[in-house]
C-alpha positions in Angstrom: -36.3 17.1 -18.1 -36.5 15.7 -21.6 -34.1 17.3 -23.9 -34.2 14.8 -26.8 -36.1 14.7 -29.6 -35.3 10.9 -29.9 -37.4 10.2 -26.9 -40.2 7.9 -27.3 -43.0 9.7 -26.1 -41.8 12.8 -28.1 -41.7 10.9 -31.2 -45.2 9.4 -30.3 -46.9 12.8 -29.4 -45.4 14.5 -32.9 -46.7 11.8 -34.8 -50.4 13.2 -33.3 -49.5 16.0 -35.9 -50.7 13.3 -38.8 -54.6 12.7 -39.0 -53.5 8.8 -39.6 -51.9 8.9 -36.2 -54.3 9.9 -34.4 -56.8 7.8 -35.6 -54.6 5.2 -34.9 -53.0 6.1 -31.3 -56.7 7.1 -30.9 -55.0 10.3 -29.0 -55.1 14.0 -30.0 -53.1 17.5 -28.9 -54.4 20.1 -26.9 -51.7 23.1 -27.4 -51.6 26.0 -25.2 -52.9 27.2 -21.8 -56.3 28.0 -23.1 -57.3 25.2 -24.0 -55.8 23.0 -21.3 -57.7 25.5 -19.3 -60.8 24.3 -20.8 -60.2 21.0 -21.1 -59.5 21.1 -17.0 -62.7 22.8 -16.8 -65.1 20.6 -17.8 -62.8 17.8 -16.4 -61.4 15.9 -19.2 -59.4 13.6 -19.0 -55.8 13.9 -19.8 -52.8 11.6 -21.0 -49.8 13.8 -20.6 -49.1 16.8 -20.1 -45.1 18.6 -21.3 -44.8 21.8 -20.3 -41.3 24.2 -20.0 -40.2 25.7 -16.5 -41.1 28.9 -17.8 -44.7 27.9 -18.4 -44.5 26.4 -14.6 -43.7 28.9 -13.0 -46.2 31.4 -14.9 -49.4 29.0 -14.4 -48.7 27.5 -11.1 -52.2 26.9 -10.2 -52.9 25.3 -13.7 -50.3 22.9 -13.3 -51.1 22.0 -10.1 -54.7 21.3 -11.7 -53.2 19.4 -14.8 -51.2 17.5 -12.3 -54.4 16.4 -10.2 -56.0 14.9 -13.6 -53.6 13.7 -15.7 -52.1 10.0 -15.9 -47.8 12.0 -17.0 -46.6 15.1 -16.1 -43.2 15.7 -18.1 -40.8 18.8 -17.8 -39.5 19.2 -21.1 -36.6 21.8 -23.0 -38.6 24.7 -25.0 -36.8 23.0 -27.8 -38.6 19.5 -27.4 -41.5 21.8 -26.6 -41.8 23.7 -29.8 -41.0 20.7 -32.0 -44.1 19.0 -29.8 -46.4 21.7 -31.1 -47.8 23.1 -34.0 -47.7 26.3 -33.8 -45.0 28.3 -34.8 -44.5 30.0 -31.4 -46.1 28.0 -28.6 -47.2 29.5 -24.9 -45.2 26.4 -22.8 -47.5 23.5 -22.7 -48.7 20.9 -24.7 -51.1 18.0 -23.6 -52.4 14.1 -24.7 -55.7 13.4 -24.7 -57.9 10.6 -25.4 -60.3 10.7 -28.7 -64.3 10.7 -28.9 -64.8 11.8 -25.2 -67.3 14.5 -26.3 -71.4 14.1 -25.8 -73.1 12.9 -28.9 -75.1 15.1 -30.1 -79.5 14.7 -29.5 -80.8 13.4 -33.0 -84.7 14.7 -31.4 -85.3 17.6 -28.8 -86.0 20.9 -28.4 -83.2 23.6 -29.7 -80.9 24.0 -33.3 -78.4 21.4 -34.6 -76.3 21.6 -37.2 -75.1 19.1 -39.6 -71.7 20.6 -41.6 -71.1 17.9 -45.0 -67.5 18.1 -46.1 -66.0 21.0 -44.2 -62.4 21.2 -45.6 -60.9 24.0 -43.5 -60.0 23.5 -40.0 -60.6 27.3 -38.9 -64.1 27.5 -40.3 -64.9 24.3 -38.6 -63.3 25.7 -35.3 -65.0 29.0 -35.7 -68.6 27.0 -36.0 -68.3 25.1 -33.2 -67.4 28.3 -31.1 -70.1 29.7 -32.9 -72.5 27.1 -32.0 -71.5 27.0 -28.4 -71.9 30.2 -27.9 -75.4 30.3 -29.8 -77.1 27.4 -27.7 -76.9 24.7 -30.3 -78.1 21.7 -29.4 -75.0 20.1 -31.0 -73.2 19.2 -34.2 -72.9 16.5 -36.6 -70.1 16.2 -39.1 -69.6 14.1 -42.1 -66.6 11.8 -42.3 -65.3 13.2 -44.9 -64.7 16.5 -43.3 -61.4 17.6 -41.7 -60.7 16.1 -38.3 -62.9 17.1 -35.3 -59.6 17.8 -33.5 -57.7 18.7 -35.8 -55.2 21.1 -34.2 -56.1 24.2 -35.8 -60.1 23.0 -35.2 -59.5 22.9 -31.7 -57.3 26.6 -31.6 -60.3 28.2 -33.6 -62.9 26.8 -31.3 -61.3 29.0 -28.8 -61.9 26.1 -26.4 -65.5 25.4 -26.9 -65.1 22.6 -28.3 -64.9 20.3 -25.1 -68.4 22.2 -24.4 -70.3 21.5 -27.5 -72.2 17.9 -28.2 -70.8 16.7 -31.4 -70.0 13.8 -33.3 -69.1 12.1 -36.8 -71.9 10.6 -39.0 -70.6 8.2 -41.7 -73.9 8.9 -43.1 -76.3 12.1 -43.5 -78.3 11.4 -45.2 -79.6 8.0 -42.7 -79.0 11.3 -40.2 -81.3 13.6 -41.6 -84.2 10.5 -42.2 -83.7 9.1 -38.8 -84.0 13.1 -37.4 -87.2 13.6 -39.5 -88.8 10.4 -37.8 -87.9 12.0 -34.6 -89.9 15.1 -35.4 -87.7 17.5 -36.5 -87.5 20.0 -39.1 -84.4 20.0 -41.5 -83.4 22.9 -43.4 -81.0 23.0 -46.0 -79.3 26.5 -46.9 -79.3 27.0 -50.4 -78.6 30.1 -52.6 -81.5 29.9 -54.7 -84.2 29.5 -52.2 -87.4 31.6 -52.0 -87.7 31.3 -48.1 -85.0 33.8 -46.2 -83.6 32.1 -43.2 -85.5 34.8 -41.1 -89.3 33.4 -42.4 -88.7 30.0 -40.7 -90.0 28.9 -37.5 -87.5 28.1 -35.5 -88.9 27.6 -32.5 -89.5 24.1 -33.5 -86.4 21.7 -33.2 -84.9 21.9 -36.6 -81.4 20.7 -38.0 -79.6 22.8 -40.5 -77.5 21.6 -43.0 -74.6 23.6 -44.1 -72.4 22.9 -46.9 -68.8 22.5 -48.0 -67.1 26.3 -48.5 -66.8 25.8 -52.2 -69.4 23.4 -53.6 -72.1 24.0 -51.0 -74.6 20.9 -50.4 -75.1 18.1 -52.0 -78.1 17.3 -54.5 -79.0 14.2 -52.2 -79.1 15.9 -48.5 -80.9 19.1 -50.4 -83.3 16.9 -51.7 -84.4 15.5 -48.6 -85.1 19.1 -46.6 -88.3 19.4 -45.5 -87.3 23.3 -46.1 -84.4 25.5 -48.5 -83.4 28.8 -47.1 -81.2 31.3 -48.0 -79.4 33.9 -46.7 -79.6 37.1 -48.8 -76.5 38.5 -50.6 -75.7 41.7 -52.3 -74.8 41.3 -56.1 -71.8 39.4 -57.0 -71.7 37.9 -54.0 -71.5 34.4 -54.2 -71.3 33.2 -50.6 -70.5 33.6 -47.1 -68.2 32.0 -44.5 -70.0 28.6 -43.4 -69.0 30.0 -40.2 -70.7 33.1 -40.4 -73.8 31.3 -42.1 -74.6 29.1 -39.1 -74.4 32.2 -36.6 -77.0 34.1 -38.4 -79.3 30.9 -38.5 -78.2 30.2 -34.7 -78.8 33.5 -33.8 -82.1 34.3 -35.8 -83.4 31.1 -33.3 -82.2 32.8 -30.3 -83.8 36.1 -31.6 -87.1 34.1 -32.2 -86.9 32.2 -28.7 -86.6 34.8 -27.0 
């Protein structure tokens, strides 16, 4: 059992804490039994695995099923445990897991796909993709200058649909939205101002949405080069909605249409 916090692989997996770690370790956390659920699921793969006796012995099964796919299976103290995590209370287990094992995401195809520019909050980002999982999308694109993909918090509030969702990093939306128009598809931007309501499109057709950071919205440049602006309507004084939120109407307004 490891009982020190001087370890080295404690110290490495804490580090994962810090995006600059895990960009360079090229490793991420998956905390808690739901999402090592998931992850097992869909069978990815796994680093490490620390878990308590007391999670043992409640998820037999699942660590019997960890065990089968991971590389490290290590008993560790709940006080190594909870300084592994980052939650403030965590369920027993905490796992290592290699980076940029999701599907890319279609840039042409039938279906919805979102592209998010400069989402700054983990939970609205985590919400979307569950949100977007849930909905059908075809996948999601984020810029680089949005929060980390897995991010912690992103992966809690996906509520483990993230290992089920195609998704990637673009360093560049705008070459994104021009290479997707070549393909065929429709892009929409969401815009406050725009005469079209997000129920008058046709969204049958394969269509990208664009949705915007949670303060300053899209930029001039991506809006610009929408084939289409919708909006979604607001009562007065109003000024916005949760980007999560936003992209379920739109995702589910295709599902309604489809259907």
């Amino acid at each position: 059992m490891l009982t020190s916090l001087q370890n080295p692989l404690v110290k490495q997996i804490r580090k994962l804490h810090q995006a600059k770690e895990r960009k360079e370790q090229q490793m991420f956390l998956l905390e808690g039994t739901h999402l090592l659920t998931e992850a097992c699921a869909v069978d990815y793969p796994l680093r490490t695995v620390c878990y308590t006796s007391a999670w043992q012995e409640r998820y037999p099964e699942l660590w019997q099923e960890a065990s089968k796919r991971c590389e490290r299976m290590e008993l560790v103290s709940p006080e190594v445990l909870k300084a592994l995590a980052t939650t403030v209370q965590p369920d027993g287990v905490v796992a290592l897991a290699p980076r940029s094992l999701t599907q890319t995401p279609p840039q042409s195809g039938p279906g919805v796909l979102l592209a998010l520019e400069t989402i700054q909050d983990p939970g609205n980002l985590g919400t979307t993709i569950r949100t977007a999982a849930a909905a059908s999308a075809a996948g999601l694109w984020l810029s680089e200058d949005s929060v980390d993909l897995d991010h912690p918090k992103v992966l809690r509030a996906s509520a483990g649909q993230w290992f089920r969702l195609p998704m990637a990093v673009s360093s560049d939306l705008l070459s994104l939205v021009q290479d997707s128009q070549a393909r065929g598809m429709q892009v929409v931007a969401t815009v406050p101002n725009a005469n079209l309501t997000y129920w008058e499109l046709d969204l049958r057709l394969p269509t990208l949405i664009l949705l915007g950071n949670e303060g300053a919205g899209l930029s001039p440049d991506l809006v610009a080069l929408a084939d289409k602006q919708v909006k979604i309507p607001l009562s007065p004084g109003v000024e916005s909605l949760n980007v999560a939120i936003a992209a379920a109407l739109i995702l589910y307004e295709a599902q309604r249409q489809v259907h």
